[in-house]
Backbone as CSV, one residue per row, in Angstrom:
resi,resn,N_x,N_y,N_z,CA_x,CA_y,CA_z,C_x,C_y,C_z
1,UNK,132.578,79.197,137.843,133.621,79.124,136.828,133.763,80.435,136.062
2,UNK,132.684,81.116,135.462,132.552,82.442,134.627,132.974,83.197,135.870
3,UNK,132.790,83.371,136.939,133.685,84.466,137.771,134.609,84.206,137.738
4,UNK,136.029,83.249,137.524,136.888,83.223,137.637,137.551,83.672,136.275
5,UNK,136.314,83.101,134.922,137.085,84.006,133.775,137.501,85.115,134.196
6,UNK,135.745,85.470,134.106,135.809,87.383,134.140,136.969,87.820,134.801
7,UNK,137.556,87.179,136.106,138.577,87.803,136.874,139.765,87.772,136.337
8,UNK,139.900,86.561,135.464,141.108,86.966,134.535,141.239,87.514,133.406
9,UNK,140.104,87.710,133.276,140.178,88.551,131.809,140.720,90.211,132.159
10,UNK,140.021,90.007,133.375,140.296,91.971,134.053,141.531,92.039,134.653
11,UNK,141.973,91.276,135.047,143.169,91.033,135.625,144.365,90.834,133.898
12,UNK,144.061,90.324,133.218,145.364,90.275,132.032,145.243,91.542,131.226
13,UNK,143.811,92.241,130.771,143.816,92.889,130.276,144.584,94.767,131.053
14,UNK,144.497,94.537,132.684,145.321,95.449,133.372,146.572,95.593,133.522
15,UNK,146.839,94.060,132.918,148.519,93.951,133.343,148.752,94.035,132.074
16,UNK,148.495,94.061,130.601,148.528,94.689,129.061,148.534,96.461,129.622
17,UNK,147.429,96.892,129.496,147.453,98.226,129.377,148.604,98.867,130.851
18,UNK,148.379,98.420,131.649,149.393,99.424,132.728,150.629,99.213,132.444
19,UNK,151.132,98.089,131.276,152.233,98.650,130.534,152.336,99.535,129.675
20,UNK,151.406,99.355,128.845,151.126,100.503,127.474,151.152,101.362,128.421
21,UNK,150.580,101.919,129.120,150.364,102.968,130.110,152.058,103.635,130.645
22,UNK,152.636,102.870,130.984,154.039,103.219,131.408,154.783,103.251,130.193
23,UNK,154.962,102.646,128.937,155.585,103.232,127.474,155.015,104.250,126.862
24,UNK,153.772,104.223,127.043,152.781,105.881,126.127,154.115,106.994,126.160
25,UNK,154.579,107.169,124.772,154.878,108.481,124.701,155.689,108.853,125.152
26,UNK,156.749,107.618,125.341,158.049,107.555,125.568,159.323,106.798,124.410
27,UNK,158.218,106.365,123.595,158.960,105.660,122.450,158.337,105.347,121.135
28,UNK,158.973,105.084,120.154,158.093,104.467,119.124,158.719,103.362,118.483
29,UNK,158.871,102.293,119.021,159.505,101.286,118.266,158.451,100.097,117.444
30,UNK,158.831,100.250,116.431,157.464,100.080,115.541,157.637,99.814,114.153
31,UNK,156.977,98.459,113.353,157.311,98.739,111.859,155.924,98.546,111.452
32,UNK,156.169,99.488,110.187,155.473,100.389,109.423,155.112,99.632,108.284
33,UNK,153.932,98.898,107.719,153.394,98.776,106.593,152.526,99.492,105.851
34,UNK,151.989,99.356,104.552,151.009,100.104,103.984,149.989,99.913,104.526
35,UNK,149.358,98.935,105.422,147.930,98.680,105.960,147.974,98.794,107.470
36,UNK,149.312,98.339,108.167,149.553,98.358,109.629,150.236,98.671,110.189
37,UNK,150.546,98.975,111.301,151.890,98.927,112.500,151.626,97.729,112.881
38,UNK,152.984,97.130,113.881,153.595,96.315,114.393,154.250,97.003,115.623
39,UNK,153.978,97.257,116.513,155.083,97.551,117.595,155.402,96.818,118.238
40,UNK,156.699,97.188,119.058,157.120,96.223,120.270,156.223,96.307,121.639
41,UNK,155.518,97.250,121.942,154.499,97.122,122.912,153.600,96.482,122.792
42,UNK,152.875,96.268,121.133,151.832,95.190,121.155,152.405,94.005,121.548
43,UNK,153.903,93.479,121.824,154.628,92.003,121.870,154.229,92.117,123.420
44,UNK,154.888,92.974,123.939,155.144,93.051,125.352,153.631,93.049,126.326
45,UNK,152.994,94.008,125.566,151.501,93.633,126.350,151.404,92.347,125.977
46,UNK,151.020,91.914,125.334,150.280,90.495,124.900,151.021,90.101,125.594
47,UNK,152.766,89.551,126.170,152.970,88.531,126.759,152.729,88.803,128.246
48,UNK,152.239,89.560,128.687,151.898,90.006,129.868,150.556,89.611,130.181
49,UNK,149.685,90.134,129.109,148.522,89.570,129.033,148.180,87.769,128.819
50,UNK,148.996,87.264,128.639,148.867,85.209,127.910,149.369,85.170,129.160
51,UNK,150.675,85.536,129.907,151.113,85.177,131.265,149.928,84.646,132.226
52,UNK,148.700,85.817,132.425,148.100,85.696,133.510,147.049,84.370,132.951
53,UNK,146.647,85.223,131.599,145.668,83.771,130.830,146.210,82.390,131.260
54,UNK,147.139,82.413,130.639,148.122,80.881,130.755,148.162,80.548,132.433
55,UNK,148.561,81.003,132.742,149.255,80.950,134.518,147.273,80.815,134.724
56,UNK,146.627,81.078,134.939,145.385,80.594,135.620,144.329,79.638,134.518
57,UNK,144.468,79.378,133.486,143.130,78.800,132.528,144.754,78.116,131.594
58,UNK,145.282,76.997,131.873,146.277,76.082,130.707,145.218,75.435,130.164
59,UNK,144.408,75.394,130.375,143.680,74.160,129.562,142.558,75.022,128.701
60,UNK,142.332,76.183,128.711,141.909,76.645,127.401,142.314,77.378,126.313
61,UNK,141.509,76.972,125.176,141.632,77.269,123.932,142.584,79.156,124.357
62,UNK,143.525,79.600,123.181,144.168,80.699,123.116,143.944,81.180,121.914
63,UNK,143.649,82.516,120.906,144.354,83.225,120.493,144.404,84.597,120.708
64,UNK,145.803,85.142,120.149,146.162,86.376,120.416,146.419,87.106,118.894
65,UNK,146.189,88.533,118.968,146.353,88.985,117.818,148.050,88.409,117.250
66,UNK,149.236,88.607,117.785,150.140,88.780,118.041,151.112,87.580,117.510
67,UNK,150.818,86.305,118.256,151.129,85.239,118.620,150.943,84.453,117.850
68,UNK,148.874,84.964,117.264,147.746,83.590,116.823,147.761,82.740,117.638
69,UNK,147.158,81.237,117.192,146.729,80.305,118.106,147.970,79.676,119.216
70,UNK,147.631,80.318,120.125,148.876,79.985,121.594,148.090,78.427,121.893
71,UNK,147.257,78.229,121.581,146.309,76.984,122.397,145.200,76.676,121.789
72,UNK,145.032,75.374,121.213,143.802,75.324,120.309,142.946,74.235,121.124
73,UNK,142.927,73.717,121.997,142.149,73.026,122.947,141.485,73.363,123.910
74,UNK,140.170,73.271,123.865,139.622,73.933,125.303,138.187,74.003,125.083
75,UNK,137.431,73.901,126.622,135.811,74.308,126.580,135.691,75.857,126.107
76,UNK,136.360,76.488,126.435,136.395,77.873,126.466,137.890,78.727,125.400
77,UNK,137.322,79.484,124.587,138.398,80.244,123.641,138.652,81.706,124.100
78,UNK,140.155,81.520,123.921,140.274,83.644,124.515,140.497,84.352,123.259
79,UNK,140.645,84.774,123.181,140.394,85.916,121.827,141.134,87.227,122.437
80,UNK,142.655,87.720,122.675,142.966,88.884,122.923,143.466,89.779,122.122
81,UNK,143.376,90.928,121.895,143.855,92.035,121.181,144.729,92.831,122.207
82,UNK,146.063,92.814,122.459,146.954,93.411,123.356,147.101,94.806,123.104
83,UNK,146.826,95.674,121.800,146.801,96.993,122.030,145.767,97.173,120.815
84,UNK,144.636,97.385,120.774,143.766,98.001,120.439,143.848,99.396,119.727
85,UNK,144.513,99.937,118.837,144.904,101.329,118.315,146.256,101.672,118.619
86,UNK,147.099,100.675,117.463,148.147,100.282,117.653,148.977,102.118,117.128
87,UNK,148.084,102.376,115.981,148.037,103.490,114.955,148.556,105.028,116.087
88,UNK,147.363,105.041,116.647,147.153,106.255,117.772,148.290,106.073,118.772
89,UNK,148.499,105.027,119.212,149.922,104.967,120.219,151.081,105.161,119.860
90,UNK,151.776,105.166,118.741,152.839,105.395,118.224,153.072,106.845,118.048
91,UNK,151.469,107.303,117.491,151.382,108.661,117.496,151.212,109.620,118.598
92,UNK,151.171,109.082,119.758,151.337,109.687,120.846,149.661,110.033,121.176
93,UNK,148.602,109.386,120.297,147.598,109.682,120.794,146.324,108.426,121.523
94,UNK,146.067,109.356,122.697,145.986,108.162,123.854,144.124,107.389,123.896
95,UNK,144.543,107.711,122.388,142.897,106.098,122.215,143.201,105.053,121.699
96,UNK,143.475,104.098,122.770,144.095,102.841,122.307,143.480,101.960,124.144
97,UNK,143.468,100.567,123.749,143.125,99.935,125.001,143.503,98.167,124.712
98,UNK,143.458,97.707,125.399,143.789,96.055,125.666,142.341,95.714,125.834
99,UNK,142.321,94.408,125.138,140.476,93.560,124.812,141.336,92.297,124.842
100,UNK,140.507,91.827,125.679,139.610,89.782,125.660,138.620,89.641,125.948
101,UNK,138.201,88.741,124.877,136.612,88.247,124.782,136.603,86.926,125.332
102,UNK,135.986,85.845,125.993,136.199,84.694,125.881,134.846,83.908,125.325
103,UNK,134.778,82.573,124.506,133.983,82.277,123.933,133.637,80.771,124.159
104,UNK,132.098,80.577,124.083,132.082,78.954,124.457,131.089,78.819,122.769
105,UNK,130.822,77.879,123.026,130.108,77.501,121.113,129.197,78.097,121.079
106,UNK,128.574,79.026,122.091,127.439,80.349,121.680,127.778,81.658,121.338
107,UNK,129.064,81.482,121.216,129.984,83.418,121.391,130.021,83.616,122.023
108,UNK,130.590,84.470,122.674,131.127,85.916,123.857,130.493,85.751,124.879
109,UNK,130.810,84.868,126.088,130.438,84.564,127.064,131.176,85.493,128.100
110,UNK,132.169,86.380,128.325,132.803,87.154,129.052,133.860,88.222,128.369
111,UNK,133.518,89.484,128.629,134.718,90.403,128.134,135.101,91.474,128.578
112,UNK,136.465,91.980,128.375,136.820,93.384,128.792,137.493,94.009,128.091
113,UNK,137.312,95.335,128.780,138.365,96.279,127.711,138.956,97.331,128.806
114,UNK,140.173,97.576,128.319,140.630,98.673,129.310,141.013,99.582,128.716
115,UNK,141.007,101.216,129.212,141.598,101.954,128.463,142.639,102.360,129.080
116,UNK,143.767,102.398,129.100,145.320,102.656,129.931,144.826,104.061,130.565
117,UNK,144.980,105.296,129.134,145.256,106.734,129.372,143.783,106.972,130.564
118,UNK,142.766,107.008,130.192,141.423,107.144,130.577,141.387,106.575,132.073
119,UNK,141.851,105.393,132.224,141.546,104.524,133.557,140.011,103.706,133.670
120,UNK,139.879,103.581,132.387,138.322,102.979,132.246,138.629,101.466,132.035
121,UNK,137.607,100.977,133.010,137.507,99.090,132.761,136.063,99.170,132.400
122,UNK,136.310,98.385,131.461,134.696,97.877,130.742,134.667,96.712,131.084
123,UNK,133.438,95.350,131.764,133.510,94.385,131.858,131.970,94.099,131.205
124,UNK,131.875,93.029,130.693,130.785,92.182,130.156,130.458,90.992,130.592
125,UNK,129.155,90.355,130.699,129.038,89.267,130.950,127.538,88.315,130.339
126,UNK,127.857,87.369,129.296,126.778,87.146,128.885,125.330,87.054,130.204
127,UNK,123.931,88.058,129.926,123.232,87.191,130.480,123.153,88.101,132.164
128,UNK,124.497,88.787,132.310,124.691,89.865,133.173,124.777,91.182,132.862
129,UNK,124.740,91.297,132.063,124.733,93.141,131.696,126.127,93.530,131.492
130,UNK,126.618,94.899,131.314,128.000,95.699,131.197,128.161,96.428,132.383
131,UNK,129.719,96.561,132.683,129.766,97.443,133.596,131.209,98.723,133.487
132,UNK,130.795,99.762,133.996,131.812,100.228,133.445,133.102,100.717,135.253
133,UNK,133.955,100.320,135.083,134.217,100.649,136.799,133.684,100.101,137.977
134,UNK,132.950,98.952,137.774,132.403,98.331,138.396,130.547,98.650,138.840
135,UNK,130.118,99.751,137.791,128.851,100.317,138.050,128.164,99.563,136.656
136,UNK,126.938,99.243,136.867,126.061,99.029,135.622,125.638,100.316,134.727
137,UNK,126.290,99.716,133.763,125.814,100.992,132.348,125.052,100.528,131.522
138,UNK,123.911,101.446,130.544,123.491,100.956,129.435,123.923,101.710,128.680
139,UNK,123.516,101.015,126.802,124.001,102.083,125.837,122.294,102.976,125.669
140,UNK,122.007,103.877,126.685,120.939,104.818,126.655,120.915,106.376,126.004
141,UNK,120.264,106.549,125.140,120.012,107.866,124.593,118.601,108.030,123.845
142,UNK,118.955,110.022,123.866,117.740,110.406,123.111,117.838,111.164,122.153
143,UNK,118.695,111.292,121.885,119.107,112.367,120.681,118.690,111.531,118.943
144,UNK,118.085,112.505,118.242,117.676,111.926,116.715,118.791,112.165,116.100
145,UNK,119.141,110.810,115.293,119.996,110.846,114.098,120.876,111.728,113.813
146,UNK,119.975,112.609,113.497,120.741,114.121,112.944,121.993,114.450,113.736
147,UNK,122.036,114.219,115.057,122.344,115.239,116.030,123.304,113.691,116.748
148,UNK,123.632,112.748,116.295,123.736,111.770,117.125,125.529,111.730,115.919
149,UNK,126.072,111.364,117.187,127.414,110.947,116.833,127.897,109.543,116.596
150,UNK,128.685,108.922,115.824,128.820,107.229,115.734,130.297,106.815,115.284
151,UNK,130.508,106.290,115.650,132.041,105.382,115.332,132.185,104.467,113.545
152,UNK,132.827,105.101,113.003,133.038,103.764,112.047,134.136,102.867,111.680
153,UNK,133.808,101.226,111.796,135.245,100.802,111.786,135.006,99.785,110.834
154,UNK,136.312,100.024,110.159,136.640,98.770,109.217,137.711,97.771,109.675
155,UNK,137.609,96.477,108.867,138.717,95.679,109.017,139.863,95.449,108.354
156,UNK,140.489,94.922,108.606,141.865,94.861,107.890,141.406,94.533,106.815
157,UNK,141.085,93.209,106.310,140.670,93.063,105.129,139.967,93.727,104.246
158,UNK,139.437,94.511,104.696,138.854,95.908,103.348,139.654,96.540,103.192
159,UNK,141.050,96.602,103.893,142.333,97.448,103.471,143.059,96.381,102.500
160,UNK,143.190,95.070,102.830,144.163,94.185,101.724,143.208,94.047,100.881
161,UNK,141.863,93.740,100.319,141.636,93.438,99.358,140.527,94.646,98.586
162,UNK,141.254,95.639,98.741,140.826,97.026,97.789,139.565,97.243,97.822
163,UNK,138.915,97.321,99.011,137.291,97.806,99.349,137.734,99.366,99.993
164,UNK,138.493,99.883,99.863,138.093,100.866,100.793,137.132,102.172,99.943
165,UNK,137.071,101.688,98.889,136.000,102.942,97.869,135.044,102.793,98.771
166,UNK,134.162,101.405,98.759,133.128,100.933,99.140,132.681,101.196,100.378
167,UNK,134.147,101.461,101.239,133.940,101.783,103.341,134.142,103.513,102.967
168,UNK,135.065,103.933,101.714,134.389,105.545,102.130,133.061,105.823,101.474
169,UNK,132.855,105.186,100.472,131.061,105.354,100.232,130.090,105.343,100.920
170,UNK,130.248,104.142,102.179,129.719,104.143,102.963,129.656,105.065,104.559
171,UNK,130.939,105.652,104.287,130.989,106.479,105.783,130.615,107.810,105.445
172,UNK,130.306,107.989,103.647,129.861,109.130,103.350,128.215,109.356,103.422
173,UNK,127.953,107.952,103.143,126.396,107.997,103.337,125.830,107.971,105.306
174,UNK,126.766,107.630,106.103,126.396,107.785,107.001,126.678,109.199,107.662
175,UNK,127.625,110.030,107.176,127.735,111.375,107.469,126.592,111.945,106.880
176,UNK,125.976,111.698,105.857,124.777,112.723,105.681,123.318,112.617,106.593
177,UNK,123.918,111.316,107.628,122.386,111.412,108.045,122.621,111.305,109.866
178,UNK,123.860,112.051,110.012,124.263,112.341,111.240,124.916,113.242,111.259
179,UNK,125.169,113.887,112.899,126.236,114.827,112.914,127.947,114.905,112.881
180,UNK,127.886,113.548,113.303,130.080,113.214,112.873,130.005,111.591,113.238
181,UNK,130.573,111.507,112.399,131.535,110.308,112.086,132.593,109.834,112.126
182,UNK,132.844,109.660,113.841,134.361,109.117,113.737,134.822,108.169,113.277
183,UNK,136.148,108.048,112.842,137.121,107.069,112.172,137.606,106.462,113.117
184,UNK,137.018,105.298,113.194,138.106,104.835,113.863,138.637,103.942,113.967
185,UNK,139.909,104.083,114.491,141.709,103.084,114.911,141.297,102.794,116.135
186,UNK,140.590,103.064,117.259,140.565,102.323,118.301,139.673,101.346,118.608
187,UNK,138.400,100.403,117.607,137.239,100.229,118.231,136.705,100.218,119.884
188,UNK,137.720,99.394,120.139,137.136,98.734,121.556,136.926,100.248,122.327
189,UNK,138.325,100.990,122.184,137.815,102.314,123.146,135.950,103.041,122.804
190,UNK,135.433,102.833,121.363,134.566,103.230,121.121,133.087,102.651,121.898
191,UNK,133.136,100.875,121.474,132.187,100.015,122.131,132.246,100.346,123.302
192,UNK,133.065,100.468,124.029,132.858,101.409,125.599,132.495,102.139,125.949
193,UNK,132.784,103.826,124.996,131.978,104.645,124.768,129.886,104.271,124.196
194,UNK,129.809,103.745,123.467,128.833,103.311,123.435,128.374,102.276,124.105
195,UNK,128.771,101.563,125.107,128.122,100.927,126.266,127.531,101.931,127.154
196,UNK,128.004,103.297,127.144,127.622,104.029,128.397,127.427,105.043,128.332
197,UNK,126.527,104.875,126.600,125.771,105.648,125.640,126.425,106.835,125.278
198,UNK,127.414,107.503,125.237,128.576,108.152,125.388,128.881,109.273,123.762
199,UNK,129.077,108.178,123.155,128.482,108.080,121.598,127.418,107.284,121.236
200,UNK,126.641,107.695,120.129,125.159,106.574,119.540,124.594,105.867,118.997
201,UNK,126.250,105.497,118.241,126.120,103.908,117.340,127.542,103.693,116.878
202,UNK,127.610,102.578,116.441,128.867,101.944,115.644,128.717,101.314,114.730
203,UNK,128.956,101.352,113.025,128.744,100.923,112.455,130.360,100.076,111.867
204,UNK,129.926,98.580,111.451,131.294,98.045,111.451,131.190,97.213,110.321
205,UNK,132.393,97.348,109.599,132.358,96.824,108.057,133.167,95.644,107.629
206,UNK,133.219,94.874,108.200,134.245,93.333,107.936,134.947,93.622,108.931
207,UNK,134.611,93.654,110.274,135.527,94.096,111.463,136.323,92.832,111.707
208,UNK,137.384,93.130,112.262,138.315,92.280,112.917,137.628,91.610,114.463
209,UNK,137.518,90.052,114.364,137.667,89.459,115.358,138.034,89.392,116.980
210,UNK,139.260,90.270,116.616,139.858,90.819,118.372,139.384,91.683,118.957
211,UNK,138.533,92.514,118.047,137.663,93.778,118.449,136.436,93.387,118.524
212,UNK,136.001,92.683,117.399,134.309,92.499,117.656,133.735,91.826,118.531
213,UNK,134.149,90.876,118.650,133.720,90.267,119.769,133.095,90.435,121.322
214,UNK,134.193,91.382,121.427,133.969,91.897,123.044,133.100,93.047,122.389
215,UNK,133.239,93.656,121.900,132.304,94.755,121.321,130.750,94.450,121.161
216,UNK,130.630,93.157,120.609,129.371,92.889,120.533,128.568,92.456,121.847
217,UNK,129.660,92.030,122.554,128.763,91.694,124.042,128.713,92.885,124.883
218,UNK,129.482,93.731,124.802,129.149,95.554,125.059,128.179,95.557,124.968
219,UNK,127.635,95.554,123.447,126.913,96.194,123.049,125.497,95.855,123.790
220,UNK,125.234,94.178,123.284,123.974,93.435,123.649,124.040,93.582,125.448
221,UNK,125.130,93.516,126.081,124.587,93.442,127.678,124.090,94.641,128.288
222,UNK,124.641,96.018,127.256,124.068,97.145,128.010,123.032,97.649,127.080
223,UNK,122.309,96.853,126.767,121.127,97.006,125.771,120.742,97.520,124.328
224,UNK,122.033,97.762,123.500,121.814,98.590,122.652,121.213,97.775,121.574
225,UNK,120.754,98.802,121.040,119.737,97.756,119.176,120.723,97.604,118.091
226,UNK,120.702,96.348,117.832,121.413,95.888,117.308,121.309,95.367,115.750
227,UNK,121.716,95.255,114.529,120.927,94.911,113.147,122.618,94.448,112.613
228,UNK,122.462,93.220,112.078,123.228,92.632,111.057,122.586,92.276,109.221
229,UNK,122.612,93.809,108.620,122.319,93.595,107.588,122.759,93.290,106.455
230,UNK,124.041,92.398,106.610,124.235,91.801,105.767,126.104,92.457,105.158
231,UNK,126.421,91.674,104.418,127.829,92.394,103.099,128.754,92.417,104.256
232,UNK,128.797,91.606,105.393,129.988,92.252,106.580,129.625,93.577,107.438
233,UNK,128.691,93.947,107.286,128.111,94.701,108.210,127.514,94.408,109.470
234,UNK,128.262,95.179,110.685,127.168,95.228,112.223,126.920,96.662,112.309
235,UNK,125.778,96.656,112.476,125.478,98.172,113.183,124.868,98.351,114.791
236,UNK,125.123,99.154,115.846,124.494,99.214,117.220,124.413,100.609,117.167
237,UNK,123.337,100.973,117.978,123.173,102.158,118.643,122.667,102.338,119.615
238,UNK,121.986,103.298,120.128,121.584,103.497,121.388,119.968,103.713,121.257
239,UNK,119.406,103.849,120.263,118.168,103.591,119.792,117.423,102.831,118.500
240,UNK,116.561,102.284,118.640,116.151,101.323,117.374,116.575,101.939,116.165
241,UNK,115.471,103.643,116.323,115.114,104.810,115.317,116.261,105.271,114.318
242,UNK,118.018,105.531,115.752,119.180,105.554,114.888,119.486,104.567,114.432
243,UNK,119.718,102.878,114.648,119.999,101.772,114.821,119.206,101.966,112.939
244,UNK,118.090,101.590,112.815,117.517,101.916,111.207,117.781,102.757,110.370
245,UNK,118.033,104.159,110.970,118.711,105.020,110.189,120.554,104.730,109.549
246,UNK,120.541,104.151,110.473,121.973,103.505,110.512,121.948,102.613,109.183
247,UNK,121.039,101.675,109.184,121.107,100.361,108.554,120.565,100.654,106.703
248,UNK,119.826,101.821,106.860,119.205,102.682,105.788,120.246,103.344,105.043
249,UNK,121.278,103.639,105.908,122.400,104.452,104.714,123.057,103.464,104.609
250,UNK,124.059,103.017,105.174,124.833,101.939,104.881,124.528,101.480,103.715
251,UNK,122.715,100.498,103.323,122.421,100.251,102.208,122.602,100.782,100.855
């Protein structure tokens, strides 16, 4: 049965991005809030992406960023994010990707991520490891703290309800005890990167649902150390040593 998710999860999330892939940077049709975009490509992936969902799995649970709950019945829940760095695509810049997680009452039992521009498939599988292209990856490194690069992402909700002092306080305390700190609008492209140790941690601050999810089973199938310390915080890295150092500033 889980092979047939996984196959549709890789299969909807290809037929999302190899559209984004064919609009990249040919248009921007898009509305503009103080906290978000809205484009018409996030519509169009997503219904491309629920097509294949729907058309092979009717009988499970749905939501989509987009849509929300398409389907609230089922052994199994999908969880899709149809464009992943909605921000960067409008802007013509190509870190952005399509994510589904799917979930049974233990969490994240299967996930993927694709990146259009890149040509990268990330697949997950509880219990099976990560893969990136169809090869097994871990999130492996050796580099100390200092010298180690990390992703930081917030959620929407620290943008609507006036935390963001608190997420730059915090991305300031994690710049002093590393070498850069990306911002970022794309997660999922990142958790990929750090599945295949790439970058050396991610620290995440009331993250959004459509992202975390698959992110977290990234994380745990290709081994990375993992700490939930609390206030809406996840942190992963690629070693315990950063993984604590991580969890030490944040505090």
């Amino acid at each position: 049965m889980l092979s047939t998710v996984e196959n549709t999860a890789v299969r909807a999330c290809l037929a999302g991005g190899r559209h984004l892939r064919e609009r990249f940077g040919r248009e921007v049709d898009a509305e503009f809030s103080r906290h978000d975009v809205k484009a018409a490509a996030d519509r169009a992936s997503e219904q491309r992406m629920l097509d294949v969902i729907r058309g092979t799995h009717p009988d499970h649970a749905v939501y989509a960023e987009e849509s929300g709950d398409v389907a609230t019945e089922g052994d199994y829940r999908w969880v899709v994010d149809p464009l992943d760095g909605t921000n960067n695509f409008v802007s013509g810049l190509p870190s952005f990707a399509t994510a589904a997680a799917v979930l049974d009452d233990d969490g994240p039992v299967v996930g993927c991520v694709y990146v259009p521009v890149s040509d990268d498939l990330y697949v997950a599988r509880r219990g099976e490891g990560a893969r990136h292209d169809g090869d097994p990856v871990s999130a492996d490194g050796d580099v100390p703290t200092a010298k180690a690069t990390i992703a930081f992402v917030i959620g929407h909700d620290v943008k609507r309800d006036n935390r963001m002092d608190e997420a730059a306080s915090m991305q300031a305390a994690l710049g002093d005890v590393t070498k850069r700190v990306v911002d970022s609008w794309s997660p999922c492209v990142h958790w990929g990167a750090l599945a295949r140790g790439r970058i050396d941690g991610m620290v995440c601050f009331h993250p959004d649902d459509e992202e975390q999810h698959v992110g977290e089973l990234l994380a745990s199938e290709a081994g990375a150390s993992t700490a939930e310390p609390g206030d809406g915080v996840y942190v992963a890295a690629t070693t315990p040593a950063i993984r604590e150092d991580l969890v030490d500033a944040v505090r």
